[in-house]
BAMARPA-433083 format. One record per residue (C-alpha): residue number from 1; x, y, z. Coordinates in Angstrom, 2 decimals. Layout:
<nodes>
num	c1	c2	c3
NUM	X	Y	Z
...
</nodes>
This chain:
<nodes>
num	c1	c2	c3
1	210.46	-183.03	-76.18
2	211.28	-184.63	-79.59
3	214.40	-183.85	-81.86
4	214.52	-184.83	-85.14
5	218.25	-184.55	-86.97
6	219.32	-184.24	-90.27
7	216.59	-186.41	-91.87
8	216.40	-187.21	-95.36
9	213.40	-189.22	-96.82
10	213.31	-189.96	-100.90
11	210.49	-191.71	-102.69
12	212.19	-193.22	-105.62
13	214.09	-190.74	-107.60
14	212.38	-187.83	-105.86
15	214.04	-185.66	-103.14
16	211.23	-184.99	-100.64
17	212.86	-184.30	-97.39
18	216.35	-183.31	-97.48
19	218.57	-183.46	-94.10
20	215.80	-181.50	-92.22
21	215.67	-180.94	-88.60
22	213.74	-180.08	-85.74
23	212.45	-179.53	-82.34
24	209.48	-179.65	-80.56
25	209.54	-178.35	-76.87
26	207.43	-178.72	-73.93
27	204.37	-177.57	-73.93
28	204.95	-176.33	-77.48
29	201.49	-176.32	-80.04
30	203.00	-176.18	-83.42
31	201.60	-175.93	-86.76
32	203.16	-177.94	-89.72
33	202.60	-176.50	-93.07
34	203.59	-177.05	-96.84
35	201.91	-177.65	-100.11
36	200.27	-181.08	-100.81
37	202.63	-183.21	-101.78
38	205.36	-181.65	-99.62
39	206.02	-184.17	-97.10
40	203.50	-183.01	-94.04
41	202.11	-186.52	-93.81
42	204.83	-188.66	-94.81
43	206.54	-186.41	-91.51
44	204.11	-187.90	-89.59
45	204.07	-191.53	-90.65
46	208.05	-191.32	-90.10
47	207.29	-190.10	-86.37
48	205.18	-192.74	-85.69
49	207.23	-195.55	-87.09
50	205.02	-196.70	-89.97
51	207.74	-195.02	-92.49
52	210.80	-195.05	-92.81
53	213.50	-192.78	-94.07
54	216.76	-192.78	-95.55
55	219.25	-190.71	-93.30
56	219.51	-188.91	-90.21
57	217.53	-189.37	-86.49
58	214.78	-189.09	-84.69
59	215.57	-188.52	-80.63
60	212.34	-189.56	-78.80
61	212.66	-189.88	-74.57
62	212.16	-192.94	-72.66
63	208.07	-193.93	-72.03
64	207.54	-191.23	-74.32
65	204.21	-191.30	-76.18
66	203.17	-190.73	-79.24
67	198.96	-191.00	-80.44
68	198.27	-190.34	-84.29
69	194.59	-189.88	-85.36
70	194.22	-192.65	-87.74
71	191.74	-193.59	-90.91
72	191.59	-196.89	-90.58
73	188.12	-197.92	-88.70
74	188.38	-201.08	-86.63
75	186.53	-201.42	-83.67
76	186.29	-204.09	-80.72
77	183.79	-202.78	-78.63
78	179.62	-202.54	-79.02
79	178.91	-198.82	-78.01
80	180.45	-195.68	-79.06
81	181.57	-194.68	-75.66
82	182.82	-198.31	-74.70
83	185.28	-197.94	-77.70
84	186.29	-193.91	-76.54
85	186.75	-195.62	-73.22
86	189.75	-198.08	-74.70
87	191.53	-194.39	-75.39
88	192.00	-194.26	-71.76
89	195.07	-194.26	-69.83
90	195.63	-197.66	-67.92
91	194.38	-196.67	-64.41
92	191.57	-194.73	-65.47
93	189.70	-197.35	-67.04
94	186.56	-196.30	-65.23
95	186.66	-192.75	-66.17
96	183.87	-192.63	-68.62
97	182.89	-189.16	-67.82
98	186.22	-187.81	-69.85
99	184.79	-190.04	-72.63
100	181.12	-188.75	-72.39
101	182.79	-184.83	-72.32
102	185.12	-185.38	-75.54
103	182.34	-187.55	-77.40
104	179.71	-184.65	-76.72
105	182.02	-181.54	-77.78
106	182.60	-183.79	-81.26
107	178.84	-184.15	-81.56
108	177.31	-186.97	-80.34
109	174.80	-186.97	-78.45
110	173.78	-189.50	-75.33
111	171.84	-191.68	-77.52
112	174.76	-191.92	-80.16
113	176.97	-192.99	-76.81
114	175.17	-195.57	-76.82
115	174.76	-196.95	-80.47
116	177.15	-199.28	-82.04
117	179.97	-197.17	-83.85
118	179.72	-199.11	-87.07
119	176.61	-197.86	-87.97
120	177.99	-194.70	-88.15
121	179.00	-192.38	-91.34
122	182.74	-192.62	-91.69
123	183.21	-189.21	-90.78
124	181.48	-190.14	-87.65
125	184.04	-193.37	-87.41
126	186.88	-190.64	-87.74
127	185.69	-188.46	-85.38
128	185.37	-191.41	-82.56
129	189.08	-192.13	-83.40
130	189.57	-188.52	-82.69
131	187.74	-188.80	-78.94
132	190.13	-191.92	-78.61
133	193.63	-190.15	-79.63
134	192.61	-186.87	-77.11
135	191.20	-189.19	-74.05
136	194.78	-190.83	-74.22
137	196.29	-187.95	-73.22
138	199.76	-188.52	-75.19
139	202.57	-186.22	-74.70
140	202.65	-185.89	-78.06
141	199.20	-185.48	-80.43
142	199.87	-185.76	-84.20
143	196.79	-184.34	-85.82
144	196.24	-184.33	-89.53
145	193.17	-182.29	-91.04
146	191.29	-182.94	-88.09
147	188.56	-180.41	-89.08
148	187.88	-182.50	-92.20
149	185.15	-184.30	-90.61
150	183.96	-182.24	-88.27
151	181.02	-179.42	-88.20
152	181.53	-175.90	-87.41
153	180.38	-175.72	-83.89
154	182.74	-179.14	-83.14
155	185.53	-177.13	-84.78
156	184.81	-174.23	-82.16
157	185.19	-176.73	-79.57
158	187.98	-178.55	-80.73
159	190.05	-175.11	-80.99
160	188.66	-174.27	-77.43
161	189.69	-178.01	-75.83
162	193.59	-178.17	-77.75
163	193.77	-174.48	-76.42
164	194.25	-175.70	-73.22
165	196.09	-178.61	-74.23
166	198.26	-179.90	-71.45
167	201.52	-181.12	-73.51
168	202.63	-180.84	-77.18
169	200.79	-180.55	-80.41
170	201.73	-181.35	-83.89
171	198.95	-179.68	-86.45
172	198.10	-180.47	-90.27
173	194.48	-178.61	-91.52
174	194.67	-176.09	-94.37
175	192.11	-173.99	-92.25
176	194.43	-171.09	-91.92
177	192.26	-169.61	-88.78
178	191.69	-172.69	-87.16
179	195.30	-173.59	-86.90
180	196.23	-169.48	-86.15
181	194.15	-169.51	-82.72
182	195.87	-172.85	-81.73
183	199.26	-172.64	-82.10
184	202.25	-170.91	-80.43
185	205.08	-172.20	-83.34
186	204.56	-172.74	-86.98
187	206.84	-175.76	-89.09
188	206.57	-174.80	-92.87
189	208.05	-177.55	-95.01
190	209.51	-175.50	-98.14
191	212.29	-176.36	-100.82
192	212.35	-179.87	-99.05
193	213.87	-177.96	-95.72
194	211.86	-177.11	-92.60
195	212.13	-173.48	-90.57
196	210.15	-173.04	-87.24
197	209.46	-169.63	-86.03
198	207.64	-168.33	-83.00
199	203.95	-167.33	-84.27
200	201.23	-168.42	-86.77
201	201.01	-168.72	-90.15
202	201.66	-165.16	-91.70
203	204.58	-164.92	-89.55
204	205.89	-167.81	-91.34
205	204.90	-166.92	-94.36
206	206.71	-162.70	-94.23
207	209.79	-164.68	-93.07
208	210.08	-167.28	-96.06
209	209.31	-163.92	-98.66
210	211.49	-162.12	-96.55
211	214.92	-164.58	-96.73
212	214.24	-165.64	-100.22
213	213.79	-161.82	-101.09
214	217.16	-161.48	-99.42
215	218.99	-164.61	-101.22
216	218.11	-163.28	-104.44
217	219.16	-159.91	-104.03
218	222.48	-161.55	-102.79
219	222.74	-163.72	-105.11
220	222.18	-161.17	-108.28
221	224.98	-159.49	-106.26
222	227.17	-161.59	-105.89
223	227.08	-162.44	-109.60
224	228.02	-158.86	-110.23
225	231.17	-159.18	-108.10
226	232.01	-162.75	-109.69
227	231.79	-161.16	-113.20
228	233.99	-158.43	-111.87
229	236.56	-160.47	-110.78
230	236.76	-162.58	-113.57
231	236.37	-159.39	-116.21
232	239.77	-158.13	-114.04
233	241.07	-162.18	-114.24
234	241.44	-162.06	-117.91
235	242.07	-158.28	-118.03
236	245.49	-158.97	-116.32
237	246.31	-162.64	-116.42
238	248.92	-161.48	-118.89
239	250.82	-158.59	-116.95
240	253.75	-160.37	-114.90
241	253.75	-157.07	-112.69
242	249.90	-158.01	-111.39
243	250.18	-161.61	-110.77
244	250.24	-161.29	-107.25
245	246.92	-159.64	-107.49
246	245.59	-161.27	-110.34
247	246.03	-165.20	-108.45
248	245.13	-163.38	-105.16
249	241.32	-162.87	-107.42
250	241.38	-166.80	-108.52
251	241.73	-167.86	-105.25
252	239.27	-165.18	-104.05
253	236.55	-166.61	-107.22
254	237.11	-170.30	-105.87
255	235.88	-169.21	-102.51
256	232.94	-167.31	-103.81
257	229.78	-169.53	-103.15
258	227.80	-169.24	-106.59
259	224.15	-169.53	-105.50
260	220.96	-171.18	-107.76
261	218.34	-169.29	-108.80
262	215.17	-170.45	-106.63
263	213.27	-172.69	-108.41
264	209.91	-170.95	-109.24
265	207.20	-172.97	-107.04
266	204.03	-173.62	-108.64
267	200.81	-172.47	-107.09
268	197.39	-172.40	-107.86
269	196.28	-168.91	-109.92
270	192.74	-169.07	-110.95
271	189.70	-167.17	-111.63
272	185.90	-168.24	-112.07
273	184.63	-167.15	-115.73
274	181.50	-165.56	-115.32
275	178.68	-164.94	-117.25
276	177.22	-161.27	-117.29
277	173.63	-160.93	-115.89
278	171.28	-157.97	-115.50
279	168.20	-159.10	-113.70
280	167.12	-158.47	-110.28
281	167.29	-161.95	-108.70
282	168.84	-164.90	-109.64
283	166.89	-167.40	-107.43
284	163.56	-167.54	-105.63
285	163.00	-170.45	-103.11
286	159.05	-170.12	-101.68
287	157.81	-172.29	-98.90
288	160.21	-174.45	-99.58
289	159.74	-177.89	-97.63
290	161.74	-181.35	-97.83
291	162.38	-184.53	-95.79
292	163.96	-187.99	-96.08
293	161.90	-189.25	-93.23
294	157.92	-188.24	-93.56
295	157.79	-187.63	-89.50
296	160.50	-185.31	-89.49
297	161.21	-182.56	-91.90
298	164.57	-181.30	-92.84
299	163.18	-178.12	-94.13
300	160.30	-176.78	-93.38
301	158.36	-173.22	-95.02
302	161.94	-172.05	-96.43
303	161.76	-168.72	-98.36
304	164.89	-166.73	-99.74
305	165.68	-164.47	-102.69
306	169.34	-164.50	-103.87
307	170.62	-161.18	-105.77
308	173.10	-160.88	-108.79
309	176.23	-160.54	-106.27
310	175.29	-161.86	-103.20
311	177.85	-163.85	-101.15
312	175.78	-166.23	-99.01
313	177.11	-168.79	-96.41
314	175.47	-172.42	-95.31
315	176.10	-172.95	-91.62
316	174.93	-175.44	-88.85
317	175.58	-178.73	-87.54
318	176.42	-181.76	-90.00
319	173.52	-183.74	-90.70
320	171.16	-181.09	-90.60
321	170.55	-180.24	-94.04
322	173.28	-178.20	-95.32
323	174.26	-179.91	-98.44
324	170.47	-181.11	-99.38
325	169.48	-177.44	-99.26
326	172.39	-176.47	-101.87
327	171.14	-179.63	-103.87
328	167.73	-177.95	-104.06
329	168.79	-174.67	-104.78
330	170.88	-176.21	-107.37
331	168.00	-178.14	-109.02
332	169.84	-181.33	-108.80
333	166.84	-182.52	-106.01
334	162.92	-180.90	-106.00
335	161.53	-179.82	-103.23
336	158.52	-181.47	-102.08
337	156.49	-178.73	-101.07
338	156.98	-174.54	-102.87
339	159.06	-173.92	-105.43
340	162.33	-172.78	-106.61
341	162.34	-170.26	-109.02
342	165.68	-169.61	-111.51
343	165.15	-166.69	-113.14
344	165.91	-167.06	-117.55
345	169.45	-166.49	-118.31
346	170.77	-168.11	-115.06
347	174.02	-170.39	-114.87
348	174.28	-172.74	-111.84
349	178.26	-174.05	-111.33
350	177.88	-176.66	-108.78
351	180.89	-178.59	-106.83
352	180.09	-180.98	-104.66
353	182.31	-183.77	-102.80
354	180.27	-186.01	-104.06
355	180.25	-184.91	-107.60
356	184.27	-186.64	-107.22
357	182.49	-190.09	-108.27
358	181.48	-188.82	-111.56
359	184.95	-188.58	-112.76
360	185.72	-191.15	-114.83
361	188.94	-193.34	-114.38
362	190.21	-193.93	-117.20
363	190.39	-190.33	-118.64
364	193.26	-187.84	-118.32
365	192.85	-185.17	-116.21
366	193.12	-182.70	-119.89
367	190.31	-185.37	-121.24
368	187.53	-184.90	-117.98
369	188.26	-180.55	-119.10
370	187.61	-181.02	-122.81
371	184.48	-182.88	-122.33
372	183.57	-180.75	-119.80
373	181.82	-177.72	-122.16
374	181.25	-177.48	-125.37
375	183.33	-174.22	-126.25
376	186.41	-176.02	-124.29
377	189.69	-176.51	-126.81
378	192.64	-178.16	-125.91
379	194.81	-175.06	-125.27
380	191.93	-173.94	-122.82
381	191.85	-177.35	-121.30
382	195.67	-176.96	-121.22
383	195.69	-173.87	-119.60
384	193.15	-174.66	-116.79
385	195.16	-177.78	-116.50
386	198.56	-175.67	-115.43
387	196.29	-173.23	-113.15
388	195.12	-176.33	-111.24
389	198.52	-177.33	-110.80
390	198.49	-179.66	-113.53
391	201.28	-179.02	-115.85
392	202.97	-180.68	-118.34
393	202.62	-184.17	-118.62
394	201.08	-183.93	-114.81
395	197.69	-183.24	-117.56
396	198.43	-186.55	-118.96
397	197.82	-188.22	-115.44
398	194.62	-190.83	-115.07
399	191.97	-189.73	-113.01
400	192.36	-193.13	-111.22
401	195.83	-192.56	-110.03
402	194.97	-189.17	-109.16
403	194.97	-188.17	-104.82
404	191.49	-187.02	-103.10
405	193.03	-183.40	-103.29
406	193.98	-184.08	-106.91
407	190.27	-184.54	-107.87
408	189.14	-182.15	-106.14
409	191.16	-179.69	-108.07
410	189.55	-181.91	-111.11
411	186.30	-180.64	-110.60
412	187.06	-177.14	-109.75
413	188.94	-177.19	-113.18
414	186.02	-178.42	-114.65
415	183.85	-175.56	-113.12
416	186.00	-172.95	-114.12
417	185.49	-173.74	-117.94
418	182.19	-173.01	-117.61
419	180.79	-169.60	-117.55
420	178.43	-169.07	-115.09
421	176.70	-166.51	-112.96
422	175.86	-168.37	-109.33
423	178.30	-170.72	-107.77
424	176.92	-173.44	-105.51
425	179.79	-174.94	-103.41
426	179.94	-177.91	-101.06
427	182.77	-177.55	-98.61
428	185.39	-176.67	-101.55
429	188.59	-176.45	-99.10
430	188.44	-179.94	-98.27
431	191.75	-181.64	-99.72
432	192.52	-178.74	-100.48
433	196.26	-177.12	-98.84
434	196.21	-173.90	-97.09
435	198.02	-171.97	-99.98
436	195.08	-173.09	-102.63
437	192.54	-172.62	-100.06
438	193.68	-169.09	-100.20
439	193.57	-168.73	-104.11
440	189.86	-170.20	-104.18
441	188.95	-167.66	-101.87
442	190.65	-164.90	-103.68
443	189.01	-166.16	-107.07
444	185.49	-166.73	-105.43
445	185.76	-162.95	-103.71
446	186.68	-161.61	-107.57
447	183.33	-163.55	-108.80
448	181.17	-161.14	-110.69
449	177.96	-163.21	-110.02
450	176.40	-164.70	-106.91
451	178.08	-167.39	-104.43
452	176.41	-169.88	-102.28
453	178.32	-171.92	-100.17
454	178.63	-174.25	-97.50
455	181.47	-174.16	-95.12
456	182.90	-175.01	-92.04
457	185.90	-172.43	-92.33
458	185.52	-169.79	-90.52
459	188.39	-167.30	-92.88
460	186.34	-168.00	-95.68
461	183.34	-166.98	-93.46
462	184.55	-163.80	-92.30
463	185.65	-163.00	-95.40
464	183.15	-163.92	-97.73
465	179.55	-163.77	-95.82
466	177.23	-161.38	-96.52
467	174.09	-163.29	-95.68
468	173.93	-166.61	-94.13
469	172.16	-169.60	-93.73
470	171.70	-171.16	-90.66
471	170.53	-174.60	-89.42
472	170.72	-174.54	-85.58
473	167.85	-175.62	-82.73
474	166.09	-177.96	-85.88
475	164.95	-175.14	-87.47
476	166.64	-173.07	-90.57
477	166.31	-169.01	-90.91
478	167.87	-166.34	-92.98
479	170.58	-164.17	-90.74
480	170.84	-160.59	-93.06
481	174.61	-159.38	-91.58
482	177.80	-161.31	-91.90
483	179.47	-164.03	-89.56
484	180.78	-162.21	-87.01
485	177.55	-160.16	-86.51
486	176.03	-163.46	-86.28
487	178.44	-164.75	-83.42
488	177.92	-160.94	-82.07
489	174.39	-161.15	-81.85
490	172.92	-165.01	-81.59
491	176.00	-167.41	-81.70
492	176.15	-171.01	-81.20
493	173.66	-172.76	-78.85
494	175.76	-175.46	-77.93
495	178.69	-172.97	-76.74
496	176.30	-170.51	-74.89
497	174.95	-173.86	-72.66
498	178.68	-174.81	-72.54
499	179.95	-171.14	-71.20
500	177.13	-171.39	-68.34
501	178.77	-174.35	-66.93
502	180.24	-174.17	-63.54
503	182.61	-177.29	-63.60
504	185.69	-175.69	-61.56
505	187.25	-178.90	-62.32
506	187.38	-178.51	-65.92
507	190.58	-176.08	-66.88
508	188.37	-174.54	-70.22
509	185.40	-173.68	-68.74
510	187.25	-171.85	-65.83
511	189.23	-170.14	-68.66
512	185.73	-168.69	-70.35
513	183.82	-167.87	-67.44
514	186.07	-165.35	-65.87
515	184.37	-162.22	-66.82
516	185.26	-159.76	-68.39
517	183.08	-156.67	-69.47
518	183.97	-155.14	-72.77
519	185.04	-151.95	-72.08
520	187.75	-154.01	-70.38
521	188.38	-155.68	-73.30
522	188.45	-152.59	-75.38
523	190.93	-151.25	-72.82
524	193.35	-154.26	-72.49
525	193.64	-154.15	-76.33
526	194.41	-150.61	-76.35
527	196.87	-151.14	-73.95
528	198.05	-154.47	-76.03
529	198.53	-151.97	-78.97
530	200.70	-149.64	-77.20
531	203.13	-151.75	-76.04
532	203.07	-153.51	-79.55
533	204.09	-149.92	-81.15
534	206.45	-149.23	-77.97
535	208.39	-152.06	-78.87
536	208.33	-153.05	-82.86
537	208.31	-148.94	-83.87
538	211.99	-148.74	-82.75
539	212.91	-152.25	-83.77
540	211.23	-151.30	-87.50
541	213.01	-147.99	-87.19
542	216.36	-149.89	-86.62
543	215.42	-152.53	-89.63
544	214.71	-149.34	-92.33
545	218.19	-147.89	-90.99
546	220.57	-151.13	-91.17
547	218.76	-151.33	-94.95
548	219.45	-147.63	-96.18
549	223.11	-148.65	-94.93
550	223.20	-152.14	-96.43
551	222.54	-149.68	-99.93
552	224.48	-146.98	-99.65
553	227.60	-149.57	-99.38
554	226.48	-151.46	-101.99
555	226.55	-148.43	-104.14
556	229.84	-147.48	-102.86
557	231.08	-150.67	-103.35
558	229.72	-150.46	-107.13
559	231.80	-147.02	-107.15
560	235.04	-148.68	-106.25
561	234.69	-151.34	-108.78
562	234.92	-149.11	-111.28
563	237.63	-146.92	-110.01
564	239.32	-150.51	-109.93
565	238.84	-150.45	-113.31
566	239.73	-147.16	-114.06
567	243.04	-147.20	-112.43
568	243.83	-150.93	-113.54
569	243.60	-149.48	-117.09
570	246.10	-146.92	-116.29
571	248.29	-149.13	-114.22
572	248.45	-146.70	-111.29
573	249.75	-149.56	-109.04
574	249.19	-146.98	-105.64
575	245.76	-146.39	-106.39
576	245.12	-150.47	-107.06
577	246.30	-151.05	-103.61
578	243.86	-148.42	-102.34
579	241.23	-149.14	-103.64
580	241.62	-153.24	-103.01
581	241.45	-152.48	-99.06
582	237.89	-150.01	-99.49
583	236.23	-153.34	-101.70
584	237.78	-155.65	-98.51
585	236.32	-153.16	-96.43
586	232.71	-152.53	-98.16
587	232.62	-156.57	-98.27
588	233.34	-157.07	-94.85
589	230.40	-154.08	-93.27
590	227.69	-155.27	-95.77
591	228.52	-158.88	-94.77
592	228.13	-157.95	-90.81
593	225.60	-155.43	-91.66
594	223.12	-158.47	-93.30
595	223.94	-160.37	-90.03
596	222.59	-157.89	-88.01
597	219.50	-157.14	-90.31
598	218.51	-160.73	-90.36
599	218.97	-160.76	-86.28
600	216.59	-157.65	-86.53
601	214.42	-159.23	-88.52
602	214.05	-162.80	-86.12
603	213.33	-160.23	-83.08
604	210.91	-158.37	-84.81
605	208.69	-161.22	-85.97
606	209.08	-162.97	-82.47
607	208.25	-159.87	-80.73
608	205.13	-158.90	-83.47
609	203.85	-162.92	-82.75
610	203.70	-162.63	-78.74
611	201.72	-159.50	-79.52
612	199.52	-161.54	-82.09
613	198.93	-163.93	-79.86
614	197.52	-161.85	-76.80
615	195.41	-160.00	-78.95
616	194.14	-163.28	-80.21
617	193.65	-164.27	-76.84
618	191.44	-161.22	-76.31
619	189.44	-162.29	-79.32
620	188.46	-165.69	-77.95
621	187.39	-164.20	-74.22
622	185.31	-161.91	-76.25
623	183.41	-164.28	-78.63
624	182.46	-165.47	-75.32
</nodes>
């Protein structure tokens, strides 16, 4: 277990963390969230000891340990799994085989094992620093956008091997489903605070709206009462015969805790603009055949015809062709062999990561928009500067101070000033946070024309795929159904070997292989539903109630306040006294009455996420 107390970090002038605290428990798999810029890393870097901060503590046990996934490449040994193998705890030094297991599920094969690591991409380099962090077997893993680097069938098995994870878990990834599956707590960092609940994401999420929903509503109401007992204040300062009551009310409006406004928090609202088209097809590709190495060909007799609104995905393995496919449907590379035909009148938008280098440093972030299109002004570039997140003199910033998420939202600005009627996008989450991941896929599902796009995210592939894709067994076909009638009907190679195996040694595979027929499935979920309904219907029932009351006092409260007034006026002294002991009353049962609803309210999430979670659970022995 780890405690963390009252902990206040600043950077300069700016408030980032402010007297947080929190806990993480055995066993515990929990999900840290926020908005870039929030604090999520900097959390880390304190936890580790390569930050520091300005108040408060951190309570870490004796021989305690603590393994952080870092960037920074620097290897000692000659082979890829002699360098997993220094991950390993001291007295099992020989235990390669834990190496060879991790290093496989991340992708590398039994050749790579055995190539030097530094000839490897640097997403490769990351990943072997990954194999070395979960080989340790720390009692605490810190893992920051892990699924960064990694392709979609790794991602599977990453979510598979930290399901089973022995001790605790700290997660950063914007993938909203990816960190869902895995974890049994969420952490959101908001208004420079932290709040942990029991459950995933939207859990987290309903309970932020929720409370702040609340606050304002009590704090609008609580202005009403402050006005009212300064409008009876000045009413009656004068009146010798009410001063009694009239300094009981000043003492009463010094106690009153006025509350701020919540600050508005910016987020990312945007929406592509598209260009109408009315033809039949937007792009042809015929034969299609290319290859950076003459022996072996990355694709090979490729045909596809892409409609006005289609929504097709890019799947497979990294290094298999993904992003030079996009490249040649986007023009930007010719295929050596067929054609691709655009039909007249056709658009292309294209982000790319790599498409990041073309920025140019010394320009402002409003400068890279105006040059962007021709028909771009500066209130345009202005206004896509403040949907990116860019406002005020934040437009004024140099693209050379700017963060890899920064640019990112760079070049999606400068797509969006563009009208076009086919988007071609290359992994567009990365650096991006979970919230803005969210708003791209909201403005990509309100596209009028035709998306293709490669991604390892599995939301954005249930949610967007209509057609995919796929590069798997070094071949590339056309799947007409969606994602999960993909997984339903062909799935992953790698995971149906991996399913097969009988290692009773090996805690995951004995959790996938029990089996279970689906109409047992189908059954244990009905069952799961019933007892969900069983047990939130009264608790909802119970919520509605305690808020109908919570109203009806309010409005009787509202009533005596002006009968205050009313007999104030007519200085009926009798009916003063009255009426001051139903307003103490009122006060006092809306007072316990929110107590109890936000008790309610705590239950009913907790009880809704174990639900969550063993229908999630369900979900995962089905897929296999």
């Amino acid at each position: 277990m780890i405690s963390v107390e009252n902990l206040t970090k600043n950077f300069g002038n700016r408030l980032l963390l402010d007297e947080v605290s929190l806990k993480i428990n055995s066993r515990e798999r929990v999900g840290l969230v926020g908005r870039n810029g929030h604090g999520k890393t900097t959390l880390f870097r304190i936890l580790i000891g390569e930050e520091p901060y300005d108040k408060g503590s951190i309570i870490i046990p004796k021989y305690y340990r603590i393994s952080y996934v870092r960037q920074i490449i620097d290897f000692t040994q000659d082979t890829v799994l002699k360098e997993g193998m220094t991950g390993l705890m001291e007295g099992e030094l020989d235990h390669f085989w834990k190496v060879e297991k991790i290093l496989a599920g991340l992708g590398f094969s039994n050749k790579d094992m055995q190539r030097d690591p530094r000839d490897f991409s640097g997403g490769y380099q990351v990943r072997l620093n990954l194999a070395k962090a979960l080989v340790s077997e720390p009692n605490l893993l810190l893992l920051d956008e892990p699924t960064n680097y990694l392709d979609i069938t790794s991602i599977r098995w990453i979510e598979r091997f930290l399901l089973n994870w022995p001790n605790e878990l700290l997660l950063i990834t914007h993938d909203r489903s990816f960190m869902d599956k895995i974890v049994t707590h969420t952490i959101g960092i908001h208004r420079k605070k932290t709040r942990k609940i029991l459950g995933n994401t939207g859990k987290l999420y309903a309970q932020i709206a929720q409370v702040e929903e609340i606050y304002e509503k009590t704090r609008l109401k609580d202005e009403r009462r402050r006005k009212d007992v300064e409008q009876f204040i000045n009413r009656f300062r004068a009146k010798a015969r009410l001063a009694n009551l009239v300094q009981s009310r000043i003492k009463s409006l010094d106690k009153m805790q006025k509350r701020d406004k919540l600050e508005k928090i910016q987020t990312l609202d945007f929406s592509f603009r598209d260009n109408p088209f009315s033809g039949k097809s937007v792009l042809s590709a015929r034969d299609v055949y290319f290859s950076y190495n003459s022996d072996i060909p990355l694709i090979k007799n490729f045909n596809i015809t892409i409609k006005p609104r289609d929504r097709v995905c890019i799947i497979g393995k990294n290094g298999k062709g993904k992003t030079t496919l996009l490249k040649l449907l986007a023009g930007t590379l010719n295929p050596q062999k067929g054609e691709i035909i655009t039909t007249p009148n056709v658009i292309k938008g294209l982000f790319e990561q790599t498409n990041i280098k073309s920025l140019i440093d010394k320009r402002t972030v409003e400068e890279e928009l105006l040059y962007s299109h021709s028909d771009v002004d500066r209130q345009m570039a202005r206004d896509i500067c403040g949907a990116m997140m860019f406002k005020g003199d934040d437009a004024l910033k140099r693209i050379n101070v700017l963060s890899g998420g920064e640019k990112s939202r760079v070049m999606l600005g400068k797509l969006l000033v563009t009208p076009v009627n086919l988007l071609l996008l290359d992994e567009p989450t990365n650096h991006l946070d979970m919230e803005s991941c969210d708003a791209l896929l909201s403005a990509i599902d309100n596209f009028d024309g035709a998306v293709i796009i490669v991604t390892h995210n599995e939301m954005f592939l249930h949610a967007l795929s209509e057609r995919l894709i796929v590069f798997q067994n070094n071949r590339i076909y056309v799947f007409e159904g969606n994602y999960q009638n993909f997984l339903d009907n062909n799935g992953w190679e790698e995971e149906k070997i991996s399913i097969i195996s009988t290692n009773k040694d090996d805690a995951l595979d004995n959790e996938y292989n029990t089996k279970i027929s689906k109409k047992d499935i189908r059954r244990h979920r009905s069952q799961i539903i019933t007892d969900r309904s069983s047990v939130l219907k009264p608790l909802k029932a119970q919520i509605d109630q305690i808020e109908a009351e919570i109203e009806a006092k309010e409005e009787e409260l509202e009533e005596n306040n002006r009968f205050m007034i009313e007999a104030s006026a007519s200085q009926d002294g009798e009916r003063i006294s009255e009426l001051s002991q139903s307003i103490h009353n009122c006060k006092s049962v809306i007072d316990s009455l929110f107590d109890e609803l936000e008790e309610l309210t705590n239950n009913f999430n907790e009880q809704s996420a174990l639900f969550e979670k063993r229908l999630n659970h369900l979900e995962h022995i089905k897929d296999f």
